[in-house]
MIKOL-52958 format. One record per residue (C-alpha): residue in three letters; x, y, z. Coordinates in pm, 1 decimal, m for minus. Layout:
BEGIN
+------+----------+----------+----------+
! code !     east !    north !       up !
+------+----------+----------+----------+
!  ALA !        X !        Y !        Z !
...
+------+----------+----------+----------+
! end
This chain:
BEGIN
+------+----------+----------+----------+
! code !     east !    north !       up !
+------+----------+----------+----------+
!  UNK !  m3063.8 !   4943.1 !   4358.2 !
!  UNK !  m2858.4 !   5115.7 !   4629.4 !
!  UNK !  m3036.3 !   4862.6 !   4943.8 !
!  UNK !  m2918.8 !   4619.4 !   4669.4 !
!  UNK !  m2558.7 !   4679.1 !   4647.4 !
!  UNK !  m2559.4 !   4774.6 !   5065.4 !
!  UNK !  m2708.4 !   4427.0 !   5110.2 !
!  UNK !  m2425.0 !   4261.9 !   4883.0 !
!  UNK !  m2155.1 !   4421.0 !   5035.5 !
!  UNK !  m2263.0 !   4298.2 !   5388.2 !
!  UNK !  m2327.8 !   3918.4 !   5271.5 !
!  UNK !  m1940.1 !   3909.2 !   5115.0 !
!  UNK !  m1792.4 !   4068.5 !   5420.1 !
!  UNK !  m2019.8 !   3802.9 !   5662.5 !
!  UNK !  m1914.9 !   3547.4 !   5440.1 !
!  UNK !  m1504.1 !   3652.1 !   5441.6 !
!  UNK !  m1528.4 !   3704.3 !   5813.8 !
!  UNK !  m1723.1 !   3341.2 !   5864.3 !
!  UNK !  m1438.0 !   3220.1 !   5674.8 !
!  UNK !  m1165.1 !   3370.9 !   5850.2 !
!  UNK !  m1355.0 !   3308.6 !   6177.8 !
!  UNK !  m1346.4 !   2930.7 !   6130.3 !
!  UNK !   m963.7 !   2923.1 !   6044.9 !
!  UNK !   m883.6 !   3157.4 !   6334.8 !
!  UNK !  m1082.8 !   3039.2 !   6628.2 !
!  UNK !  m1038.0 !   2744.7 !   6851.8 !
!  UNK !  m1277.0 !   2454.3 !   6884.6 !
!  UNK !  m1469.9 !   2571.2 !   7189.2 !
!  UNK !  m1545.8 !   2934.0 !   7133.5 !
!  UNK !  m1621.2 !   3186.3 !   7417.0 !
!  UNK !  m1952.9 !   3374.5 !   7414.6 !
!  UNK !  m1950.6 !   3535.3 !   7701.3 !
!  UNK !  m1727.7 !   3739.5 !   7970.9 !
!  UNK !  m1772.9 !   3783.9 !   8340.8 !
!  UNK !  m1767.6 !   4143.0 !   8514.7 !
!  UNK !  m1431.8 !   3984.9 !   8659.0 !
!  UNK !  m1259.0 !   3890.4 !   8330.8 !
!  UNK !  m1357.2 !   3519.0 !   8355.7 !
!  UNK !  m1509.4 !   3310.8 !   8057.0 !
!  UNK !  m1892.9 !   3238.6 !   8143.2 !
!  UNK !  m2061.9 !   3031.2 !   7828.4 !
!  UNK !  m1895.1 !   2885.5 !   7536.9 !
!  UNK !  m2012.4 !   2727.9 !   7237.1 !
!  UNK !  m1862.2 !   2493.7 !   6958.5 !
!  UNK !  m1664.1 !   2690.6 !   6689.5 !
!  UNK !  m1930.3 !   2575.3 !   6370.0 !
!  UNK !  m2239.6 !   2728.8 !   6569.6 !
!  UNK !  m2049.7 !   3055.5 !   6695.6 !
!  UNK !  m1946.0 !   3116.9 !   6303.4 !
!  UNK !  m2317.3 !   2975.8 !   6192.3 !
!  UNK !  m2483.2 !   3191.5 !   6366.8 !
!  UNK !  m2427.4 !   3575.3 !   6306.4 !
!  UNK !  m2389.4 !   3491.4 !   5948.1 !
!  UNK !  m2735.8 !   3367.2 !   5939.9 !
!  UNK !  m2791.4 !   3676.9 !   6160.9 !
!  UNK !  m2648.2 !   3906.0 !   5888.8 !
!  UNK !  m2790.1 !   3702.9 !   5568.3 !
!  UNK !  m3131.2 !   3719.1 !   5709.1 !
!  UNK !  m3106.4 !   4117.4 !   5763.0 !
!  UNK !  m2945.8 !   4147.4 !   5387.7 !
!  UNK !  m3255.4 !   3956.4 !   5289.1 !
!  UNK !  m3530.5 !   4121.2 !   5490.1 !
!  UNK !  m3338.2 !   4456.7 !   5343.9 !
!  UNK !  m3372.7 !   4331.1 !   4958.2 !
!  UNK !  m3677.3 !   4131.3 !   4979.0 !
!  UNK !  m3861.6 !   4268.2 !   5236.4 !
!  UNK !  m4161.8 !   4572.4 !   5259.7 !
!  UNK !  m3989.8 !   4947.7 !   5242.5 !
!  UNK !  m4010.5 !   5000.9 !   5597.6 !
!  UNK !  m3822.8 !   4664.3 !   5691.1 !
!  UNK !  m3520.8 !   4810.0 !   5469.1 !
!  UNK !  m3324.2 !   4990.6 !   5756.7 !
!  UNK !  m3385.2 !   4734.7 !   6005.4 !
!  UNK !  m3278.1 !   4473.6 !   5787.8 !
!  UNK !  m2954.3 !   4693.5 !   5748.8 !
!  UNK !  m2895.9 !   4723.4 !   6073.2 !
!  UNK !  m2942.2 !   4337.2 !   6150.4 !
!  UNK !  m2661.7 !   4263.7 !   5901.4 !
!  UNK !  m2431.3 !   4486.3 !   6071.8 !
!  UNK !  m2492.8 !   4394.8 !   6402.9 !
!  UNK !  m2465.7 !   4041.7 !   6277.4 !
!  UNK !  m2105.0 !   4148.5 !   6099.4 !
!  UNK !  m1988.3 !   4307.5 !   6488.6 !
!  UNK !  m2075.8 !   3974.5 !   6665.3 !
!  UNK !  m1853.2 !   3824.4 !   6421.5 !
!  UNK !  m1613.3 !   4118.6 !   6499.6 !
!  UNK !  m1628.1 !   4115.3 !   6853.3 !
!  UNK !  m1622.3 !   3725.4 !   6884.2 !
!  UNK !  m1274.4 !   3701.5 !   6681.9 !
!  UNK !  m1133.0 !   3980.5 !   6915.5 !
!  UNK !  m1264.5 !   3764.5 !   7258.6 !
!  UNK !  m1116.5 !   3496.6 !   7152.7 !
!  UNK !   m735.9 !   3573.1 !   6995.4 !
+------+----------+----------+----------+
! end
């Protein structure tokens, strides 16, 4: 019950940030930073929101659904799914 209510509490904040994340970013979405400041890869704004939600539903899922020993990794995949989301919004302001 508690990987339950862990794993539901992830999927609404991945889903509120995916949400924000599409209003708040602009079309072409940087991915990655140089050493020197500079942008180095971009992607369009629907993949860069697409995927570390599917990142942090498929953790919530392999928490809930999968074996007993796949219950902390899946955990862990939905939050590190939830700080790309985090960390992408703050690169990109």
């Amino acid at each position: 019950m508690k990987t339950k209510t862990i794993a539901g509490i992830l999927s609404i904040a991945a889903a509120g940030l995916a949400i924000y994340s599409y209003m708040a970013l602009p079309q072409t979405v940087a991915v990655q930073i140089g050493v020197d400041g500079e942008v180095t890869n971009t992607m369009p704004k629907l993949f860069a929101v697409a995927l570390p939600w599917v990142i942090t539903i498929g953790g919530c899922g392999a928490a809930v659904f999968g074996k007993k020993e796949s219950t902390v990794k899946g955990i862990v995949l939905a939050v590190v799914g939830i700080g790309i989301m985090i960390v992408t919004i703050l690169f990109n302001r």
